[in-house]
C-alpha positions as CSV (number, residue, x, y, z in Angstrom):
1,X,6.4,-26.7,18.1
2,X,8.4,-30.0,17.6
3,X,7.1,-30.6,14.5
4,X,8.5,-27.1,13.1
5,X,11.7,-27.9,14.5
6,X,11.8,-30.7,12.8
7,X,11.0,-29.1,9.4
8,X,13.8,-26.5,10.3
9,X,16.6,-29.1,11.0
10,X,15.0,-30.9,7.9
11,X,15.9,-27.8,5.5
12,X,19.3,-27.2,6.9
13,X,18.3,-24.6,9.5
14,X,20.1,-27.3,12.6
15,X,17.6,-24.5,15.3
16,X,16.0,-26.2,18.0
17,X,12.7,-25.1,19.4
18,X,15.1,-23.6,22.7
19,X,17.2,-21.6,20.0
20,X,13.6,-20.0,18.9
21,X,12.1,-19.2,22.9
22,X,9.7,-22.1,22.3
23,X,9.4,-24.5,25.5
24,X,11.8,-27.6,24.5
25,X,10.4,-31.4,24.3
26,X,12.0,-34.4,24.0
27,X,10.7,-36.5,20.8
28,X,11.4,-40.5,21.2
29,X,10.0,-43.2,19.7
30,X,7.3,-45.5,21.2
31,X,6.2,-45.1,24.7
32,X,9.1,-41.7,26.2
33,X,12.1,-41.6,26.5
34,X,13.1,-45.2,28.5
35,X,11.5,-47.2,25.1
36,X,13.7,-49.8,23.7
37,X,14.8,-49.3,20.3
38,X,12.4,-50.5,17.8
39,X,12.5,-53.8,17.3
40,X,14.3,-55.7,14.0
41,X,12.7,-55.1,10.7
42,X,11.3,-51.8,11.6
43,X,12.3,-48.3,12.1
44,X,11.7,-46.1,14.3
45,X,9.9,-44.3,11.8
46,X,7.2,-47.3,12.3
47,X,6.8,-46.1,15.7
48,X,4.4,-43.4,16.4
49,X,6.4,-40.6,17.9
50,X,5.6,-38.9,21.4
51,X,6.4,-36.0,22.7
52,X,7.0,-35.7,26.6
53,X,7.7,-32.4,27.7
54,X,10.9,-31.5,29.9
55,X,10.4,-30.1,33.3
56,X,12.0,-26.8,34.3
57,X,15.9,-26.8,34.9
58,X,15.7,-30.8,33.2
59,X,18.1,-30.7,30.0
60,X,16.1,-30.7,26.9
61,X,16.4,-33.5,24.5
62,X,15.5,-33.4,20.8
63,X,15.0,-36.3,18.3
64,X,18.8,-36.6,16.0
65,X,18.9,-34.1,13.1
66,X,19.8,-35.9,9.7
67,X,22.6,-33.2,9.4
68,X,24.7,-33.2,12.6
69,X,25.5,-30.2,14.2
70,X,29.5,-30.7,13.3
71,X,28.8,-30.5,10.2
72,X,26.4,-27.9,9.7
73,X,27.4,-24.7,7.4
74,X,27.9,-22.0,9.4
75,X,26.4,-19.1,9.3
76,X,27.0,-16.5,6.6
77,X,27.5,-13.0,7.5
78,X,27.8,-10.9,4.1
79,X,27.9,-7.3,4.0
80,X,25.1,-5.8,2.5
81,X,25.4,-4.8,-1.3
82,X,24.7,-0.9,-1.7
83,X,21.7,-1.0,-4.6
84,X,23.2,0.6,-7.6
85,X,21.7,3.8,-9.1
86,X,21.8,2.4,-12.9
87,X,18.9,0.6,-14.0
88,X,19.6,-3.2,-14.9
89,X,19.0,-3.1,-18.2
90,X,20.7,0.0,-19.0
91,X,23.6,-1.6,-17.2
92,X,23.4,-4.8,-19.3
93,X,23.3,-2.3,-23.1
94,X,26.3,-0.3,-21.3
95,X,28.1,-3.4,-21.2
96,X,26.9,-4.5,-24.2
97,X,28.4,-1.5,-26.2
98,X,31.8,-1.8,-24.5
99,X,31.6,-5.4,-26.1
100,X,30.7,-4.2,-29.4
101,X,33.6,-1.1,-29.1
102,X,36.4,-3.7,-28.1
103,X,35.5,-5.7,-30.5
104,X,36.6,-3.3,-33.5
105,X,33.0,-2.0,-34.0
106,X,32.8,1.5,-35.6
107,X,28.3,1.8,-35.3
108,X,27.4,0.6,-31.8
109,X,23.8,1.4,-33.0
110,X,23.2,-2.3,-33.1
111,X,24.6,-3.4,-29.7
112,X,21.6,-2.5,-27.7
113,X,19.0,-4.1,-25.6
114,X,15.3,-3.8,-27.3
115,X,14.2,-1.2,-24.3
116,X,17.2,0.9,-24.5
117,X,18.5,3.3,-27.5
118,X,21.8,3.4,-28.3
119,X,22.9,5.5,-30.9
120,X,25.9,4.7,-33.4
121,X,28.9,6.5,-31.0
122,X,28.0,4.1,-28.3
123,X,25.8,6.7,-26.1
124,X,22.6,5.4,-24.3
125,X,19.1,7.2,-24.0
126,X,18.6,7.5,-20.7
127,X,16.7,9.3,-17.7
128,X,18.4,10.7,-15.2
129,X,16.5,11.0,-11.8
130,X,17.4,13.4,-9.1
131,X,15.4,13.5,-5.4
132,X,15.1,17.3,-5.6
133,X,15.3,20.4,-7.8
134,X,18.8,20.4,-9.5
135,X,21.9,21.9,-8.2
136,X,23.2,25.0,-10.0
137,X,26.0,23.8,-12.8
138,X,23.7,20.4,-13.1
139,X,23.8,21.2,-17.2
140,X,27.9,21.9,-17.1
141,X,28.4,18.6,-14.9
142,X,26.9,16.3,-17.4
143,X,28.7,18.3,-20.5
144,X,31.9,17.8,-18.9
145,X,30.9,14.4,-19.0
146,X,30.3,14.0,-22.6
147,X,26.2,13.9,-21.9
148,X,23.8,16.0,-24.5
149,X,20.4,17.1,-22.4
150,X,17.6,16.5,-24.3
151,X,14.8,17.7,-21.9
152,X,14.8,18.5,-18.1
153,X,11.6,18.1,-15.8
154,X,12.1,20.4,-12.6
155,X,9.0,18.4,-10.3
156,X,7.2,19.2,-8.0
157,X,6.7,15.6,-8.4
158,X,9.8,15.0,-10.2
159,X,13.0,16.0,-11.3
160,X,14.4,14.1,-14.3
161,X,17.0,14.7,-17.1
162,X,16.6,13.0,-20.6
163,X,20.1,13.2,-21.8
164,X,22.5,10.7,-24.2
165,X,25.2,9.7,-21.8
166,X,28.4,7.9,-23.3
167,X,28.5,3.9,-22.6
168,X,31.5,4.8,-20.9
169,X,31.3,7.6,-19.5
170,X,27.8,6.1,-17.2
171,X,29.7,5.3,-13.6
172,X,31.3,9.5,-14.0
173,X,27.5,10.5,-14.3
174,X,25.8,8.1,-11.9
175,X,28.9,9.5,-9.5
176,X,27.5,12.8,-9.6
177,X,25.6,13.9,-6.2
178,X,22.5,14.8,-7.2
179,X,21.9,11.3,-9.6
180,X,19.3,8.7,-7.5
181,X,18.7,6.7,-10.9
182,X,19.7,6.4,-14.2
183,X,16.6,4.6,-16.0
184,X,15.9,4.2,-19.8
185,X,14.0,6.8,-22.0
186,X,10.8,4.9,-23.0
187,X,9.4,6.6,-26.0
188,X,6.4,4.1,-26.1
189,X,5.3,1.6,-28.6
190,X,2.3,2.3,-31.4
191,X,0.1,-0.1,-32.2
């Protein structure tokens, strides 16, 4: 267990066996822990190292981490990041088109990503996922959002929507309720 605590300090972890419910030792060079330092010209990496364990209520000891504890990063407590519903690469042509549009383009055809369409407006082929069968006024949602349905799959396995939804009209569509996903349209490659 010494040794892993040893490869923990090593990576920047600073744990001790104790922090991990592991029974502490004390690691010292040569013969325990009343050995004289090692002697000049060596290290005390020259020295085989020992471990004596501590007895109970005895303070345990631990060889010196090359990072001392003063100067250890402290721990990082980040809120977790809610996944977003919108596929990555449909995320990366959205903002790709936005590019294209600010910069004075009038076909965004040609600011897409390989795997997803884009037509010349600026709107994205995409699938839209649901987790259930659609609410009523699913259709009049996404018109009011500037989205043409192409197709709609009610399950029993799934429920999906193949619509062309506006580059910039995405985050109003993916805010809807019933939206799980937003995923490209694959229409398959021919060989």
């Amino acid at each position: 267990m010494a040794l892993a605590a040893l490869v923990l300090m090593a990576c920047g972890a600073g744990s001790t066996p104790a922090e991990f419910g592991a029974e502490p030792t004390a690691v010292t060079g040569g013969a325990g822990p009343s050995a004289e330092p090692p002697a000049p010209g060596t290290t005390a990496a020259d020295e085989p190292a020992t471990a004596t364990p501590t007895t109970a209520g005895a303070p345990a000891t631990t060889a010196p981490s090359a990072t001392p504890a003063s100067t250890a990063a402290p721990p990082t407590t980040a809120a977790p990041v809610a996944p977003s519903k919108i596929a990555g690469l449909v995320a990366q042509a959205a903002r790709r088109v936005a590019a294209a549009a600010a910069g004075g383009a009038t076909d965004l055809s040609g600011a897409f990503d390989p795997l997803v369409e884009v037509d010349r407006s600026g709107r994205l082929a995409v699938v839209l996922h649901a987790a259930g069968p659609f609410p009523a006024g699913a259709r009049a949602d996404l018109s009011a959002r500037g989205t043409e349905v192409v197709s709609q799959l009610d399950g029993p396995l799934a429920w999906t929507i193949q619509a062309w939804v506006p580059y910039d009209r995405l985050e109003a569509v993916v805010g809807l309720d019933w939206v799980v996903a937003v995923t490209p349209f694959n229409r398959g490659a021919h060989d």
